[in-house]
N, C-alpha and C positions, 0 to 999 in steps of 0.2 A: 329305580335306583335314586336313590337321596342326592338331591341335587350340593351337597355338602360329600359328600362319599370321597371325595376328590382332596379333601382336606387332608388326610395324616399323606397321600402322595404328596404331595407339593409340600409339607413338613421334612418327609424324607426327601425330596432331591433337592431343599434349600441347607440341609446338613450335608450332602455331598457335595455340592459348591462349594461349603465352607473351607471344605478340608484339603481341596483343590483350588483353594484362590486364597490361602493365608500370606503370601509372599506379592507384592508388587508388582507390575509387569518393567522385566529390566528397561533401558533405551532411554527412561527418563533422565532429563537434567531441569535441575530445579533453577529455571530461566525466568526470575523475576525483574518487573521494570524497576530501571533506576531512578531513582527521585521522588519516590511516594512521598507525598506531604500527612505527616501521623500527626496526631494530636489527641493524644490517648492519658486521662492524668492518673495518679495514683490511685490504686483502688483494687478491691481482692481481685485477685490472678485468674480467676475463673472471668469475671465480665472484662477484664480489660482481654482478655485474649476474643473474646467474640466482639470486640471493638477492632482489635487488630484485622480479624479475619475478613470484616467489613470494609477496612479501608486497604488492603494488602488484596483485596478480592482474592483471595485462597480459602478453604477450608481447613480449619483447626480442629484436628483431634486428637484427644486427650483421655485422663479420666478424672471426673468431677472430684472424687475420693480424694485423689492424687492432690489438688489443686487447691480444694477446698478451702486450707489450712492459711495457704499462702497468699502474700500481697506481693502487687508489683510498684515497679518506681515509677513507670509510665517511661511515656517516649514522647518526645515532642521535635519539629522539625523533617527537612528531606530527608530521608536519606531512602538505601536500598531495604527490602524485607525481612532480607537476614540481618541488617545491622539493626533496625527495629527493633525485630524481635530478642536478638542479644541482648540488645538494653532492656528491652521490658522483662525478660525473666532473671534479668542482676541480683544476683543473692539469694534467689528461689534455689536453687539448687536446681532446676530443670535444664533438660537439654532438646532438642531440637531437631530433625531431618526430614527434608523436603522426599516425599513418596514419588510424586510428579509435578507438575509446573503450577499443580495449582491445589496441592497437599501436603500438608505439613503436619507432624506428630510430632506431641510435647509429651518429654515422659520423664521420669526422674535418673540421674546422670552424674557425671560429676563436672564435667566441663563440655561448652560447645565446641565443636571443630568448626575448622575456619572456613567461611565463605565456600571457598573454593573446592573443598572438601566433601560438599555435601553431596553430591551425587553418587561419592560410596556409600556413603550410611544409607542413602533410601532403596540402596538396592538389599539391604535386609532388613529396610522397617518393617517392622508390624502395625498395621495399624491397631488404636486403642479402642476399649471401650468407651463409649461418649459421655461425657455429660450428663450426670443420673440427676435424682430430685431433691438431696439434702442438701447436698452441700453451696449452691447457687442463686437458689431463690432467697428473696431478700435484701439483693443488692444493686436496687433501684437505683436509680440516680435524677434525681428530682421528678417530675411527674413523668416520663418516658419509662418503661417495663424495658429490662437489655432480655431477658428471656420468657419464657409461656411454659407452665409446668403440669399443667391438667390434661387436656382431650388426649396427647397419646401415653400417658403415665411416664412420661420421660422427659428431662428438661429440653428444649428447644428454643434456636433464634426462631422469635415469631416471625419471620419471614419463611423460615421452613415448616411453618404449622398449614395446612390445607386448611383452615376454617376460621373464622372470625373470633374471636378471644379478648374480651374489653377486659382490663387490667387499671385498679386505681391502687396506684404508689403510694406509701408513706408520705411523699410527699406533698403530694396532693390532697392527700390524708388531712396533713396539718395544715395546710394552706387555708382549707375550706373551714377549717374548724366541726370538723366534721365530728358529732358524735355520737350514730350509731351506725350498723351496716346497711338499713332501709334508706339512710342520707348518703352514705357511698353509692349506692349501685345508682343512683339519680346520674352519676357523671357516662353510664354509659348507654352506649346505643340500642334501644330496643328492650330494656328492662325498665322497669318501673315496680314501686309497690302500694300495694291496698289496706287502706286501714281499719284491721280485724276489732269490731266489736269486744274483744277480749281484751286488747292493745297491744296482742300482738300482730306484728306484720305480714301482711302475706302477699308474695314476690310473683309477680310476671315477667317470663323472658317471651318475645316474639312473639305474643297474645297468649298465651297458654300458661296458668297456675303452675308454677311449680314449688316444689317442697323446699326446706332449709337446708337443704344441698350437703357439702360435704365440708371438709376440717382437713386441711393436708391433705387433699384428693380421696379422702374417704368418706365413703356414706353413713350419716352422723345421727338419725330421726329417721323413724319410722313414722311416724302420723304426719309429714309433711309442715312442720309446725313445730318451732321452738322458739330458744333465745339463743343468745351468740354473746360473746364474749367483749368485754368494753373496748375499743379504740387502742387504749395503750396496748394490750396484749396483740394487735394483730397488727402486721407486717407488712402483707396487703391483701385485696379483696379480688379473684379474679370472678367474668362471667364467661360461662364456656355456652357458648350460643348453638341452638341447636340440640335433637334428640339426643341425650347421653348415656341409652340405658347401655350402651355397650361399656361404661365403667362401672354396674353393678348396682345402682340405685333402683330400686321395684316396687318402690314403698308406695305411699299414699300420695297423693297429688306428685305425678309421674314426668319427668320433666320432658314433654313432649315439645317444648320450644327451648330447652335450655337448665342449667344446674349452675348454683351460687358454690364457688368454693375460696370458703375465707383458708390464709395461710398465718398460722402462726408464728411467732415469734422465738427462736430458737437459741440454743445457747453458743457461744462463739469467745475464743480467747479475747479478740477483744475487749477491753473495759470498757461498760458501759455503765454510769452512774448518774439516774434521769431520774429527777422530781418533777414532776408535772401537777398543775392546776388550774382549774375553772372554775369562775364563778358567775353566774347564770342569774337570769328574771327569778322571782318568786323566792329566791333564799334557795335556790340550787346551789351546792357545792362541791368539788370532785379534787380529790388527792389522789395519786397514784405513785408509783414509782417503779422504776423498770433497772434491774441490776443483772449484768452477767459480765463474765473475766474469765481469766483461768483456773484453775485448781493443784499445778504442775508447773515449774518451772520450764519444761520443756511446752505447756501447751497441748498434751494433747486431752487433758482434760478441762471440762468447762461447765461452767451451772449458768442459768439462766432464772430470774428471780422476778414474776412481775404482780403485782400488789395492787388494787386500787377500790375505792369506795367513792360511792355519788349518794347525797341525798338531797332532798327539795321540802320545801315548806309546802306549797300545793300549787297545783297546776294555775295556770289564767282563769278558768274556771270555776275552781275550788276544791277540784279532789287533793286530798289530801291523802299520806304515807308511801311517798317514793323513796325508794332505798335498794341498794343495788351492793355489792360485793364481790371482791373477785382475787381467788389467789391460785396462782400458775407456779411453780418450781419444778424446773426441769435441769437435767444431767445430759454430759455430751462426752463420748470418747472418741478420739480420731488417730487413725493413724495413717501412714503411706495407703493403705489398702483396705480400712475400714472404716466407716463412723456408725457411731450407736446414739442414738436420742432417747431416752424416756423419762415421760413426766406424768404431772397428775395435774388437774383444774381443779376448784372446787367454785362454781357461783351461785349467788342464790341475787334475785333481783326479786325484789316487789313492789309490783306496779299499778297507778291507779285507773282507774279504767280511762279511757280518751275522752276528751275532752269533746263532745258531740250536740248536737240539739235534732229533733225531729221535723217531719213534713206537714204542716198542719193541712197542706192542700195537695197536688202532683206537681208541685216548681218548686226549683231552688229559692226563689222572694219569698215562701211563704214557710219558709225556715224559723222555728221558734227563734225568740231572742236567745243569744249567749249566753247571758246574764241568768238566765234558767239554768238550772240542777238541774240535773235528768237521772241523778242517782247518789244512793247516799255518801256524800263527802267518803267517807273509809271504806269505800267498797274497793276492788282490788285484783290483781290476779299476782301468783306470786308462781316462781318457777327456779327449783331448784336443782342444777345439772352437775354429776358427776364425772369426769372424764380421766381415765389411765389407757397411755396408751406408747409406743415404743414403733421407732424407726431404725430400722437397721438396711445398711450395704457395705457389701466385700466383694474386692475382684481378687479372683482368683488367679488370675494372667494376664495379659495382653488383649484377650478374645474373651474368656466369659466372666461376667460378673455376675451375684445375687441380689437381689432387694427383699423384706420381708418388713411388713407392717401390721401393728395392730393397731384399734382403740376398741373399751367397752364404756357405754355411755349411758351411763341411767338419770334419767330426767322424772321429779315427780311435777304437779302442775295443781293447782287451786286457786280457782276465781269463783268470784262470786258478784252479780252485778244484776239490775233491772231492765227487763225489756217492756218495753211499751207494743203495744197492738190495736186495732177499732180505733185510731186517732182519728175524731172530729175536730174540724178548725175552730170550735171554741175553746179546745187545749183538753177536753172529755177524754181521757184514754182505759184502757185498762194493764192496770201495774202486773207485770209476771215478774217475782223474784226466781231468779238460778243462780242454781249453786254446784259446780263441778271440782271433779277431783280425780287425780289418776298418776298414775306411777307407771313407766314404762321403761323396757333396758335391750339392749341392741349391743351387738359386738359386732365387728368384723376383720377379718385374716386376709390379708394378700399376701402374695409371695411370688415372685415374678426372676427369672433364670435371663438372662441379655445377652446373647452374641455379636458381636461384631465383627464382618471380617468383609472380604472381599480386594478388587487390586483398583487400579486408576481407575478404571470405563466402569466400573458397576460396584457399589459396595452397600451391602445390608447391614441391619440393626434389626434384630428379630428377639422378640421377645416373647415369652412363653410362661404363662401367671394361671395360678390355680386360686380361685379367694372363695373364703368359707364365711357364711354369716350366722347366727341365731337371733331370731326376734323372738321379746314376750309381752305381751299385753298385759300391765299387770291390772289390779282388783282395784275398783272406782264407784264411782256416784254422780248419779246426774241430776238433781232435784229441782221441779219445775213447779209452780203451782198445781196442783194435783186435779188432772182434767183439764189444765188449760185455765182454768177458774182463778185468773186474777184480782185483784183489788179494781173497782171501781177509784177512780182521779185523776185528779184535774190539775196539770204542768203550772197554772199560775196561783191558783190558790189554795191547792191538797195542802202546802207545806212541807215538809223535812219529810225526804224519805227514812223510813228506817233501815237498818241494815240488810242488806239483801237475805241472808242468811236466817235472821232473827223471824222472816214472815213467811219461813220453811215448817212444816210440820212432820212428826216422823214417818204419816202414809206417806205426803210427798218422795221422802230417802227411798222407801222401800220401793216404789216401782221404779226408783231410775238407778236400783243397783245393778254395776255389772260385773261378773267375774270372770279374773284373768285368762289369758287360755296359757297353754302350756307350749315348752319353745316349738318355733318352727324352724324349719331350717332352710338355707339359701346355697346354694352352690356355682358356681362358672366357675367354666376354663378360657382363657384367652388365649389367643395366638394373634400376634404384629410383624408384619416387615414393614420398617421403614426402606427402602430403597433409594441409593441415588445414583443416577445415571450422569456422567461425568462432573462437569460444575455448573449444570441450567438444570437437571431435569431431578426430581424429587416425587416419589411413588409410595403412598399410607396405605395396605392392607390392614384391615383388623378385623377380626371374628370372634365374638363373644359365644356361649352356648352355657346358659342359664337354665338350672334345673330350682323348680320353686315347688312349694306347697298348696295348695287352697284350702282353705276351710270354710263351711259355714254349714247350712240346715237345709234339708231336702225338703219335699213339699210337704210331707208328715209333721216336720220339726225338726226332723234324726237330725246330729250333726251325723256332718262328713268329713271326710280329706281325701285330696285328691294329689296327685302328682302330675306336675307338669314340664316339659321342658320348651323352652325357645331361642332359637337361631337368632343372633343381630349382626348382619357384616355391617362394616364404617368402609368407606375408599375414599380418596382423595390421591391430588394431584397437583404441584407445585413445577410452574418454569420460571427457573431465575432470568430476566431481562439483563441485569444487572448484581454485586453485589447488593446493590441498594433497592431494586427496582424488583420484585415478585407478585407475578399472578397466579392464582390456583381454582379450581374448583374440587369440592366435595359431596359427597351422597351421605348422611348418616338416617339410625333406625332407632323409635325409642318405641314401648311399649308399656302396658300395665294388665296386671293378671286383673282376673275379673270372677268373682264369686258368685254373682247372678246366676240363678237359673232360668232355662228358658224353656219350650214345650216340652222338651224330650226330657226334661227334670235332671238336667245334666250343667254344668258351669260354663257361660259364654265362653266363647271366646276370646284372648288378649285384648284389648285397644291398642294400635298400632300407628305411627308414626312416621314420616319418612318427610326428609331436608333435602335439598337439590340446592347449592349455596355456588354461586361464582363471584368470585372479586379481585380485590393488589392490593398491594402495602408497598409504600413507599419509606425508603429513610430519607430524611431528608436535613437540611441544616447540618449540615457534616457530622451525620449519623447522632445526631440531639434530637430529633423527632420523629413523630414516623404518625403518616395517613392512613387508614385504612378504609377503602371502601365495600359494601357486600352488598349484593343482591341475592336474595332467595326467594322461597318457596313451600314451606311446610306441609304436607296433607296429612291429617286424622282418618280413619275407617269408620270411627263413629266417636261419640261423646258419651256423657253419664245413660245408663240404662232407663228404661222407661218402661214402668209397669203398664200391665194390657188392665183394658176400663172393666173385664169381667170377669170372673171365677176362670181357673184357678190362678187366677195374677200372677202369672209367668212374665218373665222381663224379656226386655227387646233393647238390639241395641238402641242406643242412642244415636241421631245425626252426624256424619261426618264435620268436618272444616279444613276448610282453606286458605291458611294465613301467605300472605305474599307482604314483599317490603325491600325497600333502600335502605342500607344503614351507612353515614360515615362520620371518622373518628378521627381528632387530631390529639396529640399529647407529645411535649415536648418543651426544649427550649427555641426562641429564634432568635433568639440574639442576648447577647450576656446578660444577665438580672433577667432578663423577661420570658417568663412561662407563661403553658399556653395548655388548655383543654377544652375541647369544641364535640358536642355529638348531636347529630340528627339525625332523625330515625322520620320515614315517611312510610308507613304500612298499610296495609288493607288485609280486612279478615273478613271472611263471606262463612256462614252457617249453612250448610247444606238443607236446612228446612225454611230456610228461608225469613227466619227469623233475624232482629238488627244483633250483633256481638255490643256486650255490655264492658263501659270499662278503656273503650278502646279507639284512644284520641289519634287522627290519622298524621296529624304532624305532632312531634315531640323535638326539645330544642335546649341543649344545657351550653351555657359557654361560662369560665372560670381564669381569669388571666391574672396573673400576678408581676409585681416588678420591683426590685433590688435594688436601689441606687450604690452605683459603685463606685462612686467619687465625692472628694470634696467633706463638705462637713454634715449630708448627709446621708453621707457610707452607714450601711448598717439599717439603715430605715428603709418603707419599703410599702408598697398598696396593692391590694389584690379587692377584684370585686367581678361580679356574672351576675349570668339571669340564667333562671330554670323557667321552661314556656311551654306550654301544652296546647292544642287545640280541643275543641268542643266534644264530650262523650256523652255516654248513656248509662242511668240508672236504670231499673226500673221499679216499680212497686212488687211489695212482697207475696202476692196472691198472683202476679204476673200480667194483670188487665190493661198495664200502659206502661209506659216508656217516660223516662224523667228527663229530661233535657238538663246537661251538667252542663256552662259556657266554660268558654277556653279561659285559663289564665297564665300571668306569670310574676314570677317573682324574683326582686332583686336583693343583693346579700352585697357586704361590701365589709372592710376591712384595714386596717393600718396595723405594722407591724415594726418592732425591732429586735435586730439579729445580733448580739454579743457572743466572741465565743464561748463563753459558760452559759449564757442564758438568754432566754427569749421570751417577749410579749406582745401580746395580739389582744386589741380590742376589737370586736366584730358588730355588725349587724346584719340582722336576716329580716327579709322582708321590709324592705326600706322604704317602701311604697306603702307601708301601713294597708295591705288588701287584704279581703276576705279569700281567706283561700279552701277550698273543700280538696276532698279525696275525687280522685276520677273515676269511683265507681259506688256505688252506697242505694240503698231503699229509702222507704220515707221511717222506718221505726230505727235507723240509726245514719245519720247524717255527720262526718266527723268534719269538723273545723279546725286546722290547722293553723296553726301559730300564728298571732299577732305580729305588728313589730317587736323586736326581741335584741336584747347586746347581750356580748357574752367577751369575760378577759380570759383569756389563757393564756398559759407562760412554761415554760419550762426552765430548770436549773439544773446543770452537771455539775456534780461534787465528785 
């Protein structure tokens, strides 16, 4: 019997619960202390109510839909819970009824009844549907996240999420002067990225590669490898730490320690009228502009409009034709019981390859000078991404709501750049031009069913999601020197490379064509209970069952295809101490299909994954911040395959790993004007062959503090500066015969700022220390050098 068999039972006796615990248990009086001290300020009615719930230590439930729309006046002062909450839902049109002593339902009404009154209404509240994923992300409040909207597909107080989740704010966003997503995810625990020879990034969470993750909690890239959308158009950047195949991602570099999900910027009645500008080293310049309001005088329509262009004279180095593009226009309908988002992206960025120097010896000192080319000034990669795609929820009642989401996303890609190989340290190498090209398009469908129900002692949130995907590889080219057979030269005196491209020949094209295949298709079913057991205990079931494809060539040649399916449960488990004070432990499972064959000429099996994670989060500073610390544990089954040394080259798996590690996180305010983001990460990862892990510095150390002056004559003015710090890693060379020794570094950025209510500017510097800085993982045939000292003005203007 399938140790899963057990699953549609416990589906049916959690819908027989349902229907016998939609009512409260009577007895309750809604017995709140007198004299809470609130201090909640204006701000949409969704985050100030999970402010309130925090300091009122009750739990609020609602529905995000319901709430979305609306803004509160805030509360500030003693007073009782109910009188709080009166003021804060002023004008909302909501009303209110304590369930039990420490539950409260917000639903739409026409007037509160009085204090004294409430313990007849909760004897026939219903409780609501909670807090879904549109309508509340996005409304940060300086560098502190108020919710977490990824690992269980439904929005949550990050204190009820079982798992670690680093979140960077808009405003942290702008503080840093941040501008791209590889400079965001620096601010948090246990991610880091590597600089791809192509120039584009590629992300580690918790030692392990992973792909360009998701867009709205959707999986966005199949080849693990893309681009991402400029700064203005995103909202903020979350990392969801830990395996995530249980949200449907199976693509190419599989996120066995973790998945990048950027969140978009969406449309909202609000007016928003934002000009923004940069201007950067080497004749970099960046216009953008970010517009959305209503459509309706009533508001429930809205567009959202975001626009922006960057281009550069040439890097430090010399490569020249950076240029980048980016247009987002999205639509939004809401009403009491539904909202609808759909929009389209269109970007095209071209970029010149990184700015890098080669190994002339096995040490970093023996690093060509900078001041060398290592490829022809115009060489490039250029990557143009299309994205349509629609958010939809409706509750239908009290108890069930819908969610349904798509995006389809077609990305074509062409780079062209020189590699170097045979480097002798008299600068002797031999020149390979490549030239790549490819077209690829990915959709994918969720659609997920939510109930909520339950009485005081016990109440669920079960969700139940079918998502459907197609991937297509489209028709490409990979041109390399034909045999391997590069140019004979020499990095100090060959002179001017030519264009990569131009020292292509047509055999070259012909043996590195490839063509597309045709769609595959992806399937899971989800099933989630959240559970909570009165107001400390919080219980995450969740079960994926992913049906996928394989394809590739059997020992003959034949293609194949194969069907496969796999199991992934997630569990976790949250005790509240405290409103403010929660510990939890989680178990999650990520995996990745595998096309190898092996003796029996048959397709390995998956690569497999498994987290074991305990830690707390505190709020702290009268719920302005909040700590988190993690301890985990990751194990692999094995790593990339390994062909046998003899006919018939059957593959084997590859070595297990063992990542283990500390993570902890600060972000917040601690005192007026002054913010504050802190993360350190202490990890260790063992190779089950015993080989060193490359890439992977055992302390990592970001801090970022900012301060507002808020007095005097000068109000408005303001200083923010940090250090990014690593310790000591491993390269190694490209035939694998030795180990590079990378030293530790770090580097300081610093900033002066002033804040007018229309407008704002920031002059910055990065790298203040004027140091050489490398990537923490790289061979000797590409060595990437990272920015000099560098200033950059940005400003913004509302019109």
């Amino acid at each position: 019997m399938s140790r899963f068999a057990w699953l549609p039972a416990y589906g049916c006796l959690t819908w027989i619960f349902a229907v016998c615990s939609f009512g409260p248990t009577p007895g309750y009086a809604a017995e709140q202390p007198v004299g809470t001290r609130f201090a909640i300020p204006a701000q949409p009615l969704s985050s100030a109510l999970i402010a309130f719930g925090k300091q009122a230590n009750v739990q609020v439930l609602t529905a995000g839909q319901t709430v979305a729309p609306l803004r509160s006046p805030g509360v500030n002062g003693v007073l009782s819970a109910q009188a709080a909450l009166q003021q804060l839902l002023q004008g909302t049109g909501m009303v209110f009824s304590f369930a039990d002593a420490r539950t409260v339902v917000v639903k739409p009404g026409t007037a509160v009844a009085p204090a004294g009154k409430q313990t007849a209404n909760a004897q026939s509240a219903i409780l609501l549907t909670p807090i879904q994923a549109i309508g509340l992300v996005g409304k940060d409040e300086g560098f502190m996240a108020d919710v977490s909207s990824g690992p269980a597909r439904t929005v949550a107080d990050p204190l009820d999420v079982p798992q670690s989740v680093g979140v960077v704010t808009q405003g942290l966003l702008q503080s840093e002067q941040v501008r791209t997503i590889a400079e965001a995810i620096q601010n948090i625990a246990g991610a880091q990225y590597v600089d791809g020879s192509s120039g584009l990034p590629i992300f580690d969470v918790r030692g392990f590669t992973t792909g360009n993750g998701m867009t709205d909690g959707m999986p966005n890239n199949i080849l693990g490898i893309g681009d991402f959308p400029p700064m203005i158009g995103v909202e903020r950047v979350e990392v969801l730490k830990g395996p995530e195949a249980i949200l449907g991602d199976t693509s190419a570099y599989n996120n066995f320690g973790g998945l990048i999900d950027v969140v978009l910027k969406k449309p909202q009645p609000e007016p928003v009228h934002l000009l923004t500008f940069a201007i950067g080293p080497h004749g970099e310049k960046q216009v953008g502009v970010d517009l959305a309001g209503a459509l309706n005088n009533s508001g429930s329509l809205s567009y959202r409009l975001v626009a922006n262009g960057d281009v550069a004279d040439h890097t430090a180095q010399g490569m020249r034709g950076h240029r980048d593009r980016y247009m987002a226009p999205s639509i939004g309908w809401t009403t009491s019981n539904t909202t609808f988002i759909a929009g389209v992206s269109w970007m095209m960025n071209h970029t010149p390859i990184p700015d890098h120097a080669l190994l002339l010896r096995d040490t970093v000192v023996s690093s060509s000078p900078f001041g060398v080319l290592l490829d022809n000034p115009n060489d490039y990669t250029s990557i143009e991404t299309r994205r349509l795609y629609y958010l939809l929820e409706h509750r239908f009642n009290s108890i069930f709501s819908f969610r349904s989401r798509a995006q389809y996303v077609r990305e074509s890609i062409n780079s062209q750049y020189w590699l170097m190989d045979g480097i002798a340290p008299t600068g002797d190498v031999t020149a390979n031009a490549l030239r790549y090209s490819t077209t690829d398009a990915y959709y994918v469908l969720q659609n997920d069913v939510t109930a909520s129900f339950g009485n005081s002692w016990m109440q669920h949130s079960l969700v139940l999601g079918f998502d459907y995907s197609r991937i297509q590889l489209g028709d490409g080219h990979y041109a390399f020197n034909n045999e391997g057979d590069g140019m004979p030269y020499n990095i100090f005196s060959g002179g001017p490379l030519m264009p990569a491209q131009s020292a292509l020949s047509s055999s070259d094209y012909a043996d590195g064509y490839f063509s597309g295949s045709p769609w595959t298709t992806e399937t899971g079913l989800f099933l989630q209970d959240q559970i909570t057991f009165g107001s400390h205990w919080q219980v995450l079931l969740a079960w994926r069952r992913t049906g996928y494809e394989l394809q590739g060539y059997d020992a003959d040649g034949n293609p194949f295809t194969q069907h496969r399916v796999q199991w992934v449960p997630n569990y976790g488990v949250v005790y509240k101490l405290s409103p403010d004070i929660a510990i939890y432990a989680n178990t999650s499972n990520g995996f990745q299909p595998d096309t190898g064959l092996g003796k029996n000429n048959h397709p390995l099996p998956p690569a497999l994954s498994r987290q074991i994670e305990l830690g707390a989060k505190f709020d702290l500073f009268d719920n302005h911040a909040r700590l988190t610390v993690a301890a985990y544990r990751i194990m692999l089954n094995n790593s990339a395959d390994l062909i046998s040394l003899q006919p018939p080259y059957y593959f084997e798996p590859g070595p297990g790993q063992s990542n283990k590690g500390l993570e902890v996180e600060f972000n917040g305010q601690i005192a007026p004007g002054w913010d504050l983001s802190a993360a350190f990460t202490n990890a260790v990862i063992h190779n089950d062959d015993g080989s060193s892990p490359l890439g992977a510095s055992r302390q990592r150390f970001n801090l970022w503090t900012s301060y507002t002056f808020q007095n005097g004559s000068l109000r408005g003015f303001g200083v923010a500066g940090g250090v990014l710090a690593r310790s000591n890693s491993l390269g190694q060379l490209s035939d694998g015969s030795a180990y590079i020794a990378i030293p530790g570094q770090a580097s300081v950025s610093a900033n002066v700022f002033y804040r007018a209510p229309r407008w704002t500017v920031t002059v910055g510097v990065k790298n203040l220390l004027d140091r050489t800085l490398y990537g923490p993982q790289f061979d000797e045939t590409f060595v990437p050098v990272r920015n000099h000292r560098t200033y950059l003005v940005s400003g913004t203007y509302t019109f």
